[in-house]
C-alpha positions in Angstrom: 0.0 0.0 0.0 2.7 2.6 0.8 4.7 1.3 -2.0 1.6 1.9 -4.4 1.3 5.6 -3.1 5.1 6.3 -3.4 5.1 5.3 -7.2 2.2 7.5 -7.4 3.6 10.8 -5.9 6.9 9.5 -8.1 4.6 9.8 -10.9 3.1 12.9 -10.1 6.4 14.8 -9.7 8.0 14.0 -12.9 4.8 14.9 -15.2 4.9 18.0 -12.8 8.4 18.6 -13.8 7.8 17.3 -17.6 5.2 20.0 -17.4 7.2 23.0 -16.2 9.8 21.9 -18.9 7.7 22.2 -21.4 6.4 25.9 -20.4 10.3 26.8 -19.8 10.7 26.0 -23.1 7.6 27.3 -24.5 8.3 30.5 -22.7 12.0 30.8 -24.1 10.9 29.8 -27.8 8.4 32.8 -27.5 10.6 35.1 -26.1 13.1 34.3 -29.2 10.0 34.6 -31.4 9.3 37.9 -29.7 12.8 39.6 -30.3 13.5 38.3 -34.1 10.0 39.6 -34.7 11.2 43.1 -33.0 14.1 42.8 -35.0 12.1 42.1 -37.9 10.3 45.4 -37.6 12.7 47.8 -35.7 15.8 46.7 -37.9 15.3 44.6 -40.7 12.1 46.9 -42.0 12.8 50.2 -40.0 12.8 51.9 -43.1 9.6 50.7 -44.7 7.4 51.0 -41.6 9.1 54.2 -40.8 7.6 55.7 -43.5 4.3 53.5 -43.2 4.3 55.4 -39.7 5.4 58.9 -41.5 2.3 58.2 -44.4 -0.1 58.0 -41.4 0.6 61.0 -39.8 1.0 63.5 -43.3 -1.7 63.5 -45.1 -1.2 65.2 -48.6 -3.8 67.2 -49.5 -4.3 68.1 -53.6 -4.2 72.0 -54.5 -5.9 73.0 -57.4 -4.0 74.9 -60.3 -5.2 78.1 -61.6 -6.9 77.0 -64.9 -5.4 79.2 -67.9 -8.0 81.7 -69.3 -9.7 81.3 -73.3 -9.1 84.6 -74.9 -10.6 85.9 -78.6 -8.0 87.0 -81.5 -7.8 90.6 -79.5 -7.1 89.7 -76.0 -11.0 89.7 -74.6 -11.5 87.2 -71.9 -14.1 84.3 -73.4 -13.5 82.1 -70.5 -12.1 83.1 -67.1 -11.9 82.2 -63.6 -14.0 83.3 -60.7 -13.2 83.3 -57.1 -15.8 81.5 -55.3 -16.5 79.3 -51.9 -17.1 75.7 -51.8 -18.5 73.4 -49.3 -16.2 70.5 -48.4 -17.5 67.3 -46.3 -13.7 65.6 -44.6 -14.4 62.0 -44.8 -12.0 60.9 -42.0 -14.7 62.5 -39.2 -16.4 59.9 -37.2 -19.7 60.8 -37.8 -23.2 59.8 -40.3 -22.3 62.1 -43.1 -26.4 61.9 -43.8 -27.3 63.2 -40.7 -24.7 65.7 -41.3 -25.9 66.7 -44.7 -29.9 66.8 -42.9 -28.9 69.0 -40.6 -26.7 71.3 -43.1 -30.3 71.3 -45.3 -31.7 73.8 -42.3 -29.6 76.1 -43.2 -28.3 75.7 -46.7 -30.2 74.5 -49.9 -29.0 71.2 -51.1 -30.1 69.5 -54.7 -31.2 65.9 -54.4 -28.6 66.0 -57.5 -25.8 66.9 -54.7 -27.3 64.4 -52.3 -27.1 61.7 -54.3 -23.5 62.5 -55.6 -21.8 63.0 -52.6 -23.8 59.5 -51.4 -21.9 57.7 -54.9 -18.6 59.7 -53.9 -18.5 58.7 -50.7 -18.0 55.2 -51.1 -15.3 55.8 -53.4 -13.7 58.3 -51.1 -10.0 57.6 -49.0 -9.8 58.2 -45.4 -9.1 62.3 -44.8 -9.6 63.1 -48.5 -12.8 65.6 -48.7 -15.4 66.2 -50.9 -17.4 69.0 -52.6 -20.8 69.0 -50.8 -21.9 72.4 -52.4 -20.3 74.7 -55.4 -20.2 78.2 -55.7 -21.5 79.7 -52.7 -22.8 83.5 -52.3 -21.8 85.5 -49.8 -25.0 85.4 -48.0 -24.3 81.7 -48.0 -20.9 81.5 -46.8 -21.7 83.7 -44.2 -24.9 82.2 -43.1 -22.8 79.0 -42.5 -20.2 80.8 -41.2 -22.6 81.7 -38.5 -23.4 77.8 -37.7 -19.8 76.1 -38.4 -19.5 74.9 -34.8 -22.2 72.5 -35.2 -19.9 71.0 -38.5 -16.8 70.3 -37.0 -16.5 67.9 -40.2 -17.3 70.9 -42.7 -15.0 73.4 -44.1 -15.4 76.4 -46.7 -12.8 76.6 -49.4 -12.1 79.0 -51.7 -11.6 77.8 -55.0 -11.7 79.6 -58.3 -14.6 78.8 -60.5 -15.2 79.2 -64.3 -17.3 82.0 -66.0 -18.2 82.3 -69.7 -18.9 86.1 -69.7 -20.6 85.6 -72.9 -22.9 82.6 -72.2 -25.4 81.2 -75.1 -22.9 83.5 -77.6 -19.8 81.5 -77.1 -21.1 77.8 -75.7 -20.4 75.6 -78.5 -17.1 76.9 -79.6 -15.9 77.3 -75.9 -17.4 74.4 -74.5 -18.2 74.0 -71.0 -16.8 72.2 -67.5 -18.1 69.3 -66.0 -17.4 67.1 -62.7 -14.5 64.1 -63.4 -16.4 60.9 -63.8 -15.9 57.5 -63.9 -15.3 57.6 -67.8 -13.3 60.3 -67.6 -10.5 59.0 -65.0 -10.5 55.6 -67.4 -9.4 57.9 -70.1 -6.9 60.2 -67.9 -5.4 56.6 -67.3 -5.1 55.6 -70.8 -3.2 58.9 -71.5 -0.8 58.8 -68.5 -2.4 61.9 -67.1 -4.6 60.2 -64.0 -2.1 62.1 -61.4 -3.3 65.5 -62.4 -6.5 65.2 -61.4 -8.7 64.3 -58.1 -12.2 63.4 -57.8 -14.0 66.4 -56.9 -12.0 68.0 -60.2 -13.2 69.9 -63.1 -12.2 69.0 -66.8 -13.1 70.0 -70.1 -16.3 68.1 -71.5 -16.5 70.1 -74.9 -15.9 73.0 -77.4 -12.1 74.6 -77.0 -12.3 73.7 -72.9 -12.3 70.0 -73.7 -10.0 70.3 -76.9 -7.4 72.1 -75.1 -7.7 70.7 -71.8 -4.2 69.4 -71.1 -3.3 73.2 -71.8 -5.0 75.2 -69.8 -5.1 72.3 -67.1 -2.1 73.5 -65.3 -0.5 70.8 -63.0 -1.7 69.6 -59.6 -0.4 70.9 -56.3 0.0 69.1 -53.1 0.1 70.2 -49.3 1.8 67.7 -46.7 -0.3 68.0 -43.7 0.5 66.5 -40.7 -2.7 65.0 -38.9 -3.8 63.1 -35.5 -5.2 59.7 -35.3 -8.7 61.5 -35.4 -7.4 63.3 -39.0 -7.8 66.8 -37.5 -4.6 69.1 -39.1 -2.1 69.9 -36.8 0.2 71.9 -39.6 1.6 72.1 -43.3 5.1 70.1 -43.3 5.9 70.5 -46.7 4.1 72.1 -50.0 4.4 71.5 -53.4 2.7 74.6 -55.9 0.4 74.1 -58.6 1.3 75.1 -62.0 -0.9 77.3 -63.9 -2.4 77.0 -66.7 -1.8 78.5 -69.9 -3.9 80.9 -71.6 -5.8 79.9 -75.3 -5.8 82.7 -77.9 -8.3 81.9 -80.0 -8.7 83.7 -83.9 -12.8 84.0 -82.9 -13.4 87.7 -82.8 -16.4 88.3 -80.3 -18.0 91.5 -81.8 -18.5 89.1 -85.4 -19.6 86.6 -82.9 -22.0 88.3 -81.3 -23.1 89.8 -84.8 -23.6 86.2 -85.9 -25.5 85.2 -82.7 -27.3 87.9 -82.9 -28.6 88.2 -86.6 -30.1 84.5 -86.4 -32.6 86.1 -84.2 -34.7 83.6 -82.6 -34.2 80.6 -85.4 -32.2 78.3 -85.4 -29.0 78.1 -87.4 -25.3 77.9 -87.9 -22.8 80.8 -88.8 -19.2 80.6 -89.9 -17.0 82.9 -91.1 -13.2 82.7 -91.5 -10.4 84.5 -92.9 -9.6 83.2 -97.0 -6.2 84.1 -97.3 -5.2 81.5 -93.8 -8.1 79.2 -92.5 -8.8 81.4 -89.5 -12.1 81.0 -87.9 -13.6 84.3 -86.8 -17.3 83.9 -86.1 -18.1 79.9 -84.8 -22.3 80.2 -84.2 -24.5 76.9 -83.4 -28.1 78.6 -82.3 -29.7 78.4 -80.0 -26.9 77.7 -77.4 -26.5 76.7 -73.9 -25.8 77.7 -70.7 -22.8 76.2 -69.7 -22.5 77.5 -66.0 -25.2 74.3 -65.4 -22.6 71.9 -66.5 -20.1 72.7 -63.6 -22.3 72.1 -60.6 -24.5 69.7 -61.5 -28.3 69.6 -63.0 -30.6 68.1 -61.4 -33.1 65.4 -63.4 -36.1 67.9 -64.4 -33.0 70.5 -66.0 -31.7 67.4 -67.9 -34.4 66.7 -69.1 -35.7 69.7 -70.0 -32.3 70.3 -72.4 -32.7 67.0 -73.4 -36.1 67.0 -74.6 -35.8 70.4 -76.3 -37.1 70.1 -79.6 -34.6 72.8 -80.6 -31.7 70.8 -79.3 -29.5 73.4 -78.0 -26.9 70.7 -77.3 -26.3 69.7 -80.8 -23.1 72.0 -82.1 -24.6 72.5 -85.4 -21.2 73.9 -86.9 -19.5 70.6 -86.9 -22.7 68.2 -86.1 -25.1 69.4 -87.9 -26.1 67.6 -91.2 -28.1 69.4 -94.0 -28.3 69.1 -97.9 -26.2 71.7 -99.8 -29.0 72.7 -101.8 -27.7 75.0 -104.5 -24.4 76.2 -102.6 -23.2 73.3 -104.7 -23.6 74.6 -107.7 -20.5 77.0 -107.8 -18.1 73.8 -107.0 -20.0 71.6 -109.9 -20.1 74.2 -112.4 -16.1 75.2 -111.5 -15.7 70.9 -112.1 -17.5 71.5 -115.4 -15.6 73.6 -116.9 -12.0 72.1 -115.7 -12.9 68.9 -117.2 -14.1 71.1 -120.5 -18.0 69.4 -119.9 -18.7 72.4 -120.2 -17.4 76.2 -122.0 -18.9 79.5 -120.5 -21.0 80.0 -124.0 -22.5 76.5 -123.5 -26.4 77.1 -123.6 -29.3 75.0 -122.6 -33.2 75.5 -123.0 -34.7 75.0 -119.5 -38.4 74.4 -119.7 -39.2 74.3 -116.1 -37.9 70.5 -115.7 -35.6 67.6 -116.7 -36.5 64.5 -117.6 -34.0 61.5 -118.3 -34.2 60.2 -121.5 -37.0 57.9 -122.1 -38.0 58.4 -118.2 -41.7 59.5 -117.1 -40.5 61.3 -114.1 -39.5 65.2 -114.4 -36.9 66.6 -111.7 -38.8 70.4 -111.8 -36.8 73.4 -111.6 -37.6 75.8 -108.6 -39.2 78.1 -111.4 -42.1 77.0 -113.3 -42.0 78.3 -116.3 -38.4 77.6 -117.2 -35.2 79.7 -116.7 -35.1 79.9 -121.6 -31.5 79.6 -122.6 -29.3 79.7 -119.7 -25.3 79.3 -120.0 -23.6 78.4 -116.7 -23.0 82.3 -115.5 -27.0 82.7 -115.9 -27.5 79.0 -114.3 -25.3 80.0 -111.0 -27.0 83.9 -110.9 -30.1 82.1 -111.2 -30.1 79.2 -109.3 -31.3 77.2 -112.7 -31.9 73.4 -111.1 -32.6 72.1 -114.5 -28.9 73.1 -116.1 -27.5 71.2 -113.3 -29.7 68.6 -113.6 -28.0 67.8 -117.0 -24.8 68.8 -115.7 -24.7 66.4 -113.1 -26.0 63.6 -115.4 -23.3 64.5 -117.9 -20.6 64.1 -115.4 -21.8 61.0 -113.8 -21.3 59.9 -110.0 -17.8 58.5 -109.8 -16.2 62.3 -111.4 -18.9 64.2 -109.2 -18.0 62.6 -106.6 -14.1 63.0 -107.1 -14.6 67.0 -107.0 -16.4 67.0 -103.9 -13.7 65.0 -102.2 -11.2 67.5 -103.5 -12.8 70.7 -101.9 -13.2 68.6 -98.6 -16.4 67.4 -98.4 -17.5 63.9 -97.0 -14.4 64.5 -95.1 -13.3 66.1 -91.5 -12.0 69.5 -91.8 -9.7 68.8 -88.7 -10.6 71.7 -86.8 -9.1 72.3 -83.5 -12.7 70.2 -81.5 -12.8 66.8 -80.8 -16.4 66.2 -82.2 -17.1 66.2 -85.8 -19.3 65.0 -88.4 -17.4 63.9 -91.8 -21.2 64.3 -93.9 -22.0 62.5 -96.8 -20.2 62.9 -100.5 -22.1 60.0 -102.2 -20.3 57.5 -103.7 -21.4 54.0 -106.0 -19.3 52.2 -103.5 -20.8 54.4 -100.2 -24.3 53.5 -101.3 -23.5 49.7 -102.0 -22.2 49.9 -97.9 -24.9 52.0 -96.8 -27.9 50.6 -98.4 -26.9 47.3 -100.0 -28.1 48.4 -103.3 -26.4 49.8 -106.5 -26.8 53.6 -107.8 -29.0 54.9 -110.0 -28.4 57.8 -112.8 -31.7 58.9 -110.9 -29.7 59.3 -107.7 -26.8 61.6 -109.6 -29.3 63.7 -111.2 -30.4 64.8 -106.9 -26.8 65.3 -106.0 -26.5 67.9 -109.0 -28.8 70.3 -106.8 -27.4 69.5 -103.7 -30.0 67.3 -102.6 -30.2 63.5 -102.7 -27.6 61.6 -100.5 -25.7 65.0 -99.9 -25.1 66.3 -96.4 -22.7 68.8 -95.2 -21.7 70.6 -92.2 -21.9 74.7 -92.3 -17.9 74.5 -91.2 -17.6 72.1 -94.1 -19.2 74.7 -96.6 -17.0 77.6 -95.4 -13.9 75.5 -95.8 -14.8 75.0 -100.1 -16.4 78.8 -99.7 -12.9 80.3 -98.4 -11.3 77.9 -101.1 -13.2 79.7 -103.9 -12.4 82.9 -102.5 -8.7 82.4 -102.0 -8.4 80.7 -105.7 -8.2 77.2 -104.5 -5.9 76.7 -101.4 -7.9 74.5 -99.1 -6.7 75.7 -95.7 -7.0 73.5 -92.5 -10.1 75.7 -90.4 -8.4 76.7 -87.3 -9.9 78.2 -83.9 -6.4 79.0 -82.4 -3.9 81.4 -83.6 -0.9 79.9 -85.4 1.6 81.6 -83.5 0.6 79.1 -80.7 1.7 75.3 -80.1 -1.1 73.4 -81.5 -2.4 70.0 -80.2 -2.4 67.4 -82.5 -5.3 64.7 -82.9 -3.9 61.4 -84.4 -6.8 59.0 -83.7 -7.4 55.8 -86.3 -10.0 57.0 -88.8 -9.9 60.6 -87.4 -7.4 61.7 -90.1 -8.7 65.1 -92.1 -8.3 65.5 -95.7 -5.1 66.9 -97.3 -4.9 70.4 -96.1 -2.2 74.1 -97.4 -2.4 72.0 -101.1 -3.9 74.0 -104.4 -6.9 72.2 -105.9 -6.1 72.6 -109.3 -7.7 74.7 -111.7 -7.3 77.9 -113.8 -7.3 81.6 -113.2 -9.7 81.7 -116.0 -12.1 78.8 -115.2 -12.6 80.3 -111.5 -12.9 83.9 -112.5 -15.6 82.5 -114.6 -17.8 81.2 -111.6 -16.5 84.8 -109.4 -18.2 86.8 -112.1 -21.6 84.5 -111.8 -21.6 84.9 -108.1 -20.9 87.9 -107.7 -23.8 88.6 -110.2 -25.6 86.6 -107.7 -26.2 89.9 -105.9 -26.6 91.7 -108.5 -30.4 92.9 -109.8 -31.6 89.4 -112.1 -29.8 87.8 -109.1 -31.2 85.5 -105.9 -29.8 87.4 -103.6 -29.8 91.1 -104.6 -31.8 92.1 -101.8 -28.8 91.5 -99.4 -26.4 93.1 -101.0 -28.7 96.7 -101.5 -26.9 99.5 -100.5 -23.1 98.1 -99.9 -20.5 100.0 -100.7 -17.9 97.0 -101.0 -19.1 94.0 -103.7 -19.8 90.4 -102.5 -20.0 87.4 -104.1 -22.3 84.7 -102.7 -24.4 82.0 -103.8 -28.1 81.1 -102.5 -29.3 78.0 -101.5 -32.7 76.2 -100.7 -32.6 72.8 -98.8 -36.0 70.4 -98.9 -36.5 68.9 -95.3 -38.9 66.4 -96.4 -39.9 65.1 -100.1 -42.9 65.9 -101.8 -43.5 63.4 -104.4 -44.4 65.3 -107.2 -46.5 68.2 -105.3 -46.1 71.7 -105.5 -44.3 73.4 -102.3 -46.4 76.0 -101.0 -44.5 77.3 -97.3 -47.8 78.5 -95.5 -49.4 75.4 -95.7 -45.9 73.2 -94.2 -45.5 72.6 -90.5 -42.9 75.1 -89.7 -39.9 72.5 -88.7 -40.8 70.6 -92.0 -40.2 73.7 -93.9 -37.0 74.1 -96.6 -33.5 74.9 -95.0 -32.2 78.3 -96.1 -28.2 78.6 -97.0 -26.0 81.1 -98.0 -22.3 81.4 -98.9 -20.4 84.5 -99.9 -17.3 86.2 -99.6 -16.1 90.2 -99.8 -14.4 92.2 -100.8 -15.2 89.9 -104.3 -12.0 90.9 -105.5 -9.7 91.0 -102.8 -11.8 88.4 -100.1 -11.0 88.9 -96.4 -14.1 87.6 -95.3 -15.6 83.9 -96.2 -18.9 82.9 -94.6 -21.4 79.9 -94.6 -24.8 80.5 -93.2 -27.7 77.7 -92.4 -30.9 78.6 -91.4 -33.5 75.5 -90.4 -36.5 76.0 -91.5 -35.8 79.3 -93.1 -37.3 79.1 -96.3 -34.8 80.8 -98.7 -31.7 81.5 -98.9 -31.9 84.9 -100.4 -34.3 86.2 -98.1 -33.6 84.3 -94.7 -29.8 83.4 -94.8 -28.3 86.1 -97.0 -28.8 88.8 -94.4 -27.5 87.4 -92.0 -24.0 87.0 -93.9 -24.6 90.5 -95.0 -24.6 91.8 -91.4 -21.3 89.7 -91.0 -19.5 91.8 -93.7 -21.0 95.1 -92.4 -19.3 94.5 -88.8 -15.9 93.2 -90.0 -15.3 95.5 -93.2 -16.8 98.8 -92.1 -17.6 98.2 -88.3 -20.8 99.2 -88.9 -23.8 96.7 -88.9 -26.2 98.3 -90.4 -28.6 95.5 -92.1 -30.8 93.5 -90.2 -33.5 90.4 -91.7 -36.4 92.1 -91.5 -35.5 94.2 -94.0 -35.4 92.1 -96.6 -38.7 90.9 -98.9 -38.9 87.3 -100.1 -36.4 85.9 -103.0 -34.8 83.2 -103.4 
């Protein structure tokens, strides 16, 4: 019995002592464990947790740069910058931003569109960065929350500078407009290696000049090195980093022709353009009606989107470069020029115009404009005129493929490669474009249309000032530019984004082209479709009329006071002055205008009055019906 309970305490001391072994050793191991790991951090990686430590207590907050200023050909600010206060929400505060932003709404108005973007951004948003809650403030605002700032310890006002387009509707869709950095937007910086530059709550170009030349007047990011608590309050700038301005945009736009332009459009809508012959220059860029682009830079809510949106008169659309309408008879100068280049045609060539054309053994007749018949017209009568039935035959003679080849070389179907990022190519139809299009073949039916500048035709306005200033200048196509030349220019080199050959000579003769001058400038002369416009001038302008269908009439007579308003013709016109020494080029579209001679002309007219004599004097109402 005793020797039974003195094995037992035997046992029970060595599993004691096999038991404090193994916690000695446990103990030890840890302790080794313990010190490599302090090693590990304090010695092996002091530097990199160092500086983990050191990223904890700066923060580096982003500082804005000065965005350069848009300026017209004589030094007037377009686009500048306005000091303003914003609203800032710090997202390191420990507190419900949503009662925050409830409670801000006693004081302050707040758009559900604000709401429901700083809700998005918010859950995008890095510890201690901050976020735009409201833009723009006025000083009754600032002040009022001034008044109640203790009770938003997680608030702060900022100033920041703002943009302002003095000029509004007059200069939106050549300037363009700001907008908030999106989603898209950042994908895009990325692509282009600029992402750094830019923040979240940033503003970047969306359109027009702003968005063209945005890496321009950008400037470059700042940054200030803040040193924070654990909380993220700011205990002082360590270090700073300055932004770098932006540079200034000159651009060749003058804004008294601009506003001349806008102006003389009255309340229709329409597209202006006028640029300098002699170097490509664009002085007057009009889309109408515009847009207010201050909307763009804080935010619209739903009901103002869709409001613009749903406009029937689209102020969005930049009709300049996006706009698509028939030629009409602004084509004929260019065909008739082709005519006599490839000797279809001689200046004493004379046709009998009975009112129509007819192909030969065909049943259907492609009427002239005038009823009765134009009697023996020659091609200077036919352009004066406006004689659709001469360039009915004309265009049949010519055929599609050589047609087509001519409109190619004065730039149409084609990009101009203007200084904007959004443009419209149009239409120069083609066997092979119509074959891709359609999936059927071409018809002589279909050449006789594009003689008058109907059919498959479409041009832009910019497009039609480019072959206009051509004309003018005796056939140097000039690449349309909206910034001076004396400036570094940003190119575009984007796959299928190539313009057409521009600073080359389209050839053909002195002769052949003083030929057409003489026609248009008898154009505005009495016999003439537009001589109402040109009554009273004491320079000469040539110019040619032109009269768009919106809508086909099978066979029946167009009579404008029984046609919906917006199903009415387009009215075009395109001119230059002096006639014999051009300085001045311009191509005007009026939707739903009616005629050329009566609705469009005046307009250019005006144009010439500002920039030649400084003295606009002609107005459109005026003027009595022609065409």
């Amino acid at each position: 019995m005793l020797a039974r309970q003195y094995k037992d305490r035997l046992s029970s001391i060595y599993n004691y002592r096999l038991r404090l072994r193994a916690v000695v050793v446990s103990v030890v191991a840890l302790t080794f464990i313990l010190i490599a790991k302090i090693l590990y951090l304090q010695v092996v990686n002091a530097d990199f947790y160092k500086v983990r430590a050191e990223n904890n207590r700066i923060n580096v907050l982003p500082i804005l740069p000065v965005r350069g200023q848009i300026l017209d050909r004589y030094g007037r600010v377009l686009s500048e910058n306005q000091p303003a206060y914003a609203l800032e929400l710090k997202v390191g505060a420990d507190r419900d931003f949503s009662r925050v932003i409830e409670s801000l709404k006693e004081i302050l108005f707040i758009s559900d569109y604000d709401q429901e973007r700083v809700a998005t951004e918010l859950k995008q948003a890095s510890k201690f960065s901050s976020l735009v809650i409201k833009d723009r403030l006025s000083e009754d605002e600032a002040s009022l929350f001034t008044s109640h700032a203790y009770r938003f310890p997680e608030l702060q006002l900022t100033a920041r500078p703002y943009r302002r387009y003095p000029y509004g509707l007059v200069t939106s869709h050549v300037i363009g407009h700001l907008g908030r950095v999106n989603q898209r937007d950042l994908l895009d910086l990325e692509d282009s290696g600029h992402r750094s530059n830019y923040v979240r709550k940033d503003l970047i170009g969306k359109r027009g000049i702003e968005q063209f030349y945005e890496k321009r007047l950008r400037g470059g990011l700042g940054y200030n090195y803040v040193e924070v608590n654990s909380k993220g309050k700011e205990i002082r700038i360590v270090n700073q980093r300055s932004p770098l301005r932006g540079e200034n945009v000159v651009l060749t736009i003058d804004i008294d022709l601009q506003k001349a332009a806008y102006e003389s459009l009255g309340d229709r809508r329409g597209a202006v353009v006028a640029i300098d012959p002699n170097n490509g220059e664009i002085l007057s860029y009009v889309s109408k009606p515009g847009y207010d682009p201050d909307l763009f830079i804080g935010g619209m809510n739903a009901e103002q989107w869709r409001e613009i949106q749903g406009s029937a008169d689209r102020p969005l659309l930049d009709r300049v470069t996006r706009g698509l309408y028939p030629p009409g008879s602004t084509l004929k100068p260019f065909l008739g020029l082709a005519a006599l280049e490839d000797k279809l045609r001689t200046p004493s060539w004379k046709m009998s115009d009975p009112g129509f054309f007819s192909l030969s053994g065909g049943q259907y007749r492609f009427r002239d404009w005038k009823k009765e018949g134009h009697g023996q017209v020659d091609l200077h009568k036919a352009i004066a005129q406006s004689c659709d039935t001469y360039f009915y035959q004309l265009a049949d003679d010519m055929g599609i493929d050589n047609l087509n080849q001519w409109l190619v070389r004065f730039g149409f179907g084609q990009k101009t490669g203007v200084d904007l990022s959004r443009e419209y190519s149009g239409i120069a139809p083609s066997r092979s474009w119509k074959k891709n299009r359609f999936g059927t073949p071409w018809y002589r039916g279909d050449t006789i249309s594009v003689g008058i500048g109907q059919g498959y035709n479409l041009v832009t306005p910019l497009q039609l000032a480019v072959a206009t200033a051509t004309l003018a200048n005796g056939g140097t196509v000039h690449q349309p530019t909206l910034t001076k030349r004396d400036q570094p220019q940003t190119s575009r080199k984007k796959a299928g984004d190539e313009p057409f050959n521009h600073g080359h000579t389209i050839g053909f003769s002195d002769n052949n082209r003083q030929i057409v001058h003489d026609a248009l400038k008898a154009v505005m002369r009495p016999g003439g479709t537009a001589v109402q416009a040109a009554r009273g001038a004491t320079y000469e302008i040539a110019g040619k009329t032109g009269t768009a269908q919106v809508f086909g009439l099978d066979g029946q007579e167009y009579d404008e006071d029984e046609v919906a308003e917006r199903l009415r013709d387009h009215a075009l016109f395109i001119a230059y002055a002096p006639a014999d020494k051009p300085q001045l080029a311009v191509a005007v579209i009026v939707e739903n205008g009616g005629h050329g001679g009566s609705a469009a002309a005046p307009v250019a007219r005006r144009l010439f009055d500002q920039y030649l004599l400084n003295t606009p004097v002609m107005t459109a109402e005026r003027f009595e019906i022609s065409r």
